[in-house]
C-alpha positions in Angstrom: -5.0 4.0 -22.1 -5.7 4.4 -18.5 -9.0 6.3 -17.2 -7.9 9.5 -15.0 -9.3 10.8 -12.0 -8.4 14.1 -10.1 -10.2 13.7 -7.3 -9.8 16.0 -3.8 -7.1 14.9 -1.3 -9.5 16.4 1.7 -13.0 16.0 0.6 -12.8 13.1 -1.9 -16.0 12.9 -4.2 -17.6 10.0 -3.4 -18.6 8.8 -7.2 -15.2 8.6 -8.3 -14.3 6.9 -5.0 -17.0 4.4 -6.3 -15.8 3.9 -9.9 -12.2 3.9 -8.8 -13.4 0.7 -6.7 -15.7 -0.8 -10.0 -12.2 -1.0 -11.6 -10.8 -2.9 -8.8 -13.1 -5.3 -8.4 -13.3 -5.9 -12.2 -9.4 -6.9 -11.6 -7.8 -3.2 -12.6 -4.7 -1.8 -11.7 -5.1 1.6 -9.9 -2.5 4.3 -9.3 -3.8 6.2 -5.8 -2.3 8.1 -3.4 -1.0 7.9 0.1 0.3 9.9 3.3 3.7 9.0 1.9 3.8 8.9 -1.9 1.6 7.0 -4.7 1.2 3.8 -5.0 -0.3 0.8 -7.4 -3.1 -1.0 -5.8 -5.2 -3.7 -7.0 -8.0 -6.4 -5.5 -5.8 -8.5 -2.8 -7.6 -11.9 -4.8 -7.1 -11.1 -8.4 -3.4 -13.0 -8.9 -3.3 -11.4 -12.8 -3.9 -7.5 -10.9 -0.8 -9.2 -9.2 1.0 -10.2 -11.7 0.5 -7.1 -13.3 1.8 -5.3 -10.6 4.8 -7.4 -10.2 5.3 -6.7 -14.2 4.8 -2.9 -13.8 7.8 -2.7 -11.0 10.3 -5.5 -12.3 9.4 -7.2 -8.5 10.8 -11.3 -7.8 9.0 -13.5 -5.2 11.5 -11.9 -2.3 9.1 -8.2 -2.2 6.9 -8.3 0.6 3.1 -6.6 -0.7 1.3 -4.8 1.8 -2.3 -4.6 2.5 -3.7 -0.9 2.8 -6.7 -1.3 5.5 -8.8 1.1 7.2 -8.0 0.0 10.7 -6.2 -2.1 13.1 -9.1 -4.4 13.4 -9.5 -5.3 10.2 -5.9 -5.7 9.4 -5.6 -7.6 12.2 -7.2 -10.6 10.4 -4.5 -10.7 8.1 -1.5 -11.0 10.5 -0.2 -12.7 13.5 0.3 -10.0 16.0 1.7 -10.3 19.0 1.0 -7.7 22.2 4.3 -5.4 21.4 3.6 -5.0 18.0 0.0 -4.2 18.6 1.0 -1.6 20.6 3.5 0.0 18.6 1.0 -0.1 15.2 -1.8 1.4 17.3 0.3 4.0 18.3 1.7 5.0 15.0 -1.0 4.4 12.5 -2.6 6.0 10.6 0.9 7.5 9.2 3.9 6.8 6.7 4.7 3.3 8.2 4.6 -0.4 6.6 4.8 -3.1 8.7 6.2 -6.8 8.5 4.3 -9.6 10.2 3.7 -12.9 9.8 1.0 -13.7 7.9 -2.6 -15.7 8.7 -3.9 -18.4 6.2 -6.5 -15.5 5.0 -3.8 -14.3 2.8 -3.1 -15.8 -0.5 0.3 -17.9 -0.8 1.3 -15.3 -3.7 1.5 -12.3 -1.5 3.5 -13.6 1.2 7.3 -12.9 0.7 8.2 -16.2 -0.5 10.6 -18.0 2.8 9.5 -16.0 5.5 5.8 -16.0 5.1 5.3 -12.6 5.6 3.0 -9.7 4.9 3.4 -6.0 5.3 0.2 -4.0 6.4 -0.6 -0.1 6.5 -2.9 2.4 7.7 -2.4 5.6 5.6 -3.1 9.0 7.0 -4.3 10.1 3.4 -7.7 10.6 2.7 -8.5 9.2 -0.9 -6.8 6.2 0.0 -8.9 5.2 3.1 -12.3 6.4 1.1 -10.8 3.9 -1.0 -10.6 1.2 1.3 -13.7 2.0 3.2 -16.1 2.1 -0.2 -14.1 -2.0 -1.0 -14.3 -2.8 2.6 -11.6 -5.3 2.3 -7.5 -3.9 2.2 -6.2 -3.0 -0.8 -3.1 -4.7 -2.4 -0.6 -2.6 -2.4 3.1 -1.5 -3.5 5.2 1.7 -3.7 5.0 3.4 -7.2 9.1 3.1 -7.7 9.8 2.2 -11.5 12.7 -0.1 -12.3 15.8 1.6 -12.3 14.4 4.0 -10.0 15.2 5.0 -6.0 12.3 7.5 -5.3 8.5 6.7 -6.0 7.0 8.9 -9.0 5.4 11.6 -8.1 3.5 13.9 -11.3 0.0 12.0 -12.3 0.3 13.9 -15.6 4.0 11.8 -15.9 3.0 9.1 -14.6 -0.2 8.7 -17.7 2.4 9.4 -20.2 5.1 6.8 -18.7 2.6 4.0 -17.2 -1.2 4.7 -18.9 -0.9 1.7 -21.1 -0.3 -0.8 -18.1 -2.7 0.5 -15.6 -6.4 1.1 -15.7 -7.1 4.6 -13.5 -4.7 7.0 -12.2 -6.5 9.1 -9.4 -4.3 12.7 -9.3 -4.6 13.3 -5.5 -2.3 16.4 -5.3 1.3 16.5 -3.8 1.5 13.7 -1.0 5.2 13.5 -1.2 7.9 11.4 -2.7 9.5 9.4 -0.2 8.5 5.5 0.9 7.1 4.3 4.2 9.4 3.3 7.0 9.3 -0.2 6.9 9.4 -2.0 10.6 9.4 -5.8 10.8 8.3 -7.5 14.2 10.4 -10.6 14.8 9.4 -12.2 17.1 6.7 -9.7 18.3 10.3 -7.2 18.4 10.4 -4.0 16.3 13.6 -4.2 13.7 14.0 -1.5 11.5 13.8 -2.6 7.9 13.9 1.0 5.9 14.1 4.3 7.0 11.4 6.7 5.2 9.1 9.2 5.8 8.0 7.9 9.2 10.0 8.7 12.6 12.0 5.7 13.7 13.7 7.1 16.2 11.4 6.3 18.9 13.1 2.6 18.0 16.4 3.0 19.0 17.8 2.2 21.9 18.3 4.7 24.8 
């Protein structure tokens, strides 16, 4: 059964923020959550946390993961980013977006979607999460807590131990942070496409 945490969505206490990160570095699964809904995140070089994740949500080779950073710059690393698409990300992170870019040779094969060779990345404007990501200081591998069968991401901790406790190892209760998914925005050719509409604003992509 999975270890659970409740720790505070504005001051997060910083020993659980550790121990939350001892479990992903020892190759855990963790459920944690974000600006837009909670998610399963694991160490972005443990392929059976991958696995596991993959297991946990039914996902085939096609899902894109996303790395949850702390900041541009070190996200930056993981993609190629052209000038339009730095500029749109700077402008709208941190915040309820996930975006699609191709991806650098620092990440693994497994996480790339399997034909276009892509990544998503995300800067969450939750505070657990980037305590998180600042205490591994590396992204965290990421995906949407959306069980099979299901359209909207779980959101009750106390549900989530009873339905998913056996197959992860820490659930961190972080309060209400809503229910609905990212927007999803891929950059083709260093141009914004919407991919999903969600939490975020796309608007300010259509055309005028």
């Amino acid at each position: 059964m999975s270890q659970f945490f409740q720790i505070h969505p504005d001051n997060p206490q910083a020993r659980l923020v550790r121990q939350a990160v001892e479990i992903v570095r020892g190759g855990g699964v963790i459920v944690y959550p974000s600006d837009s809904s909670y998610a399963l995140g694991a160490h972005l070089g443990d392929k059976r946390a991958m696995d596991r994740i993959r297991e946990i949500r039914r996902l085939d080779e096609r899902h894109n993961f996303t790395l949850v950073g702390r900041s541009l710059s070190e996200l930056s690393a993981y993609t190629k980013m052209g000038n339009q698409a730095h500029r749109w990300i700077k402008h709208l992170t941190p915040g309820p977006y996930t975006f699609i870019l191709p991806a650098t040779k620092q990440v693994p094969k497994r996480l790339m979607h399997a034909k276009r060779k892509t990544i998503g990345i995300r800067i969450p404007d939750n505070r657990i999460a980037l305590a998180l990501c600042e205490e591994l200081g590396e992204p965290l591998l990421s995906s949407t807590l959306i069980l099979p069968g299901e359209e909207l991401p779980m959101m009750d901790p106390y549900e989530m131990r009873d339905l998913i406790g056996h197959a992860v190892d820490l659930i961190i209760d972080g309060g209400y942070c809503g229910y609905e998914p990212t927007s999803v925005i891929a950059f083709e050719d260093d141009q914004p496409q919407v991919v999903r509409v969600g939490r975020g604003d796309v608007s300010l992509f259509e055309p005028v």
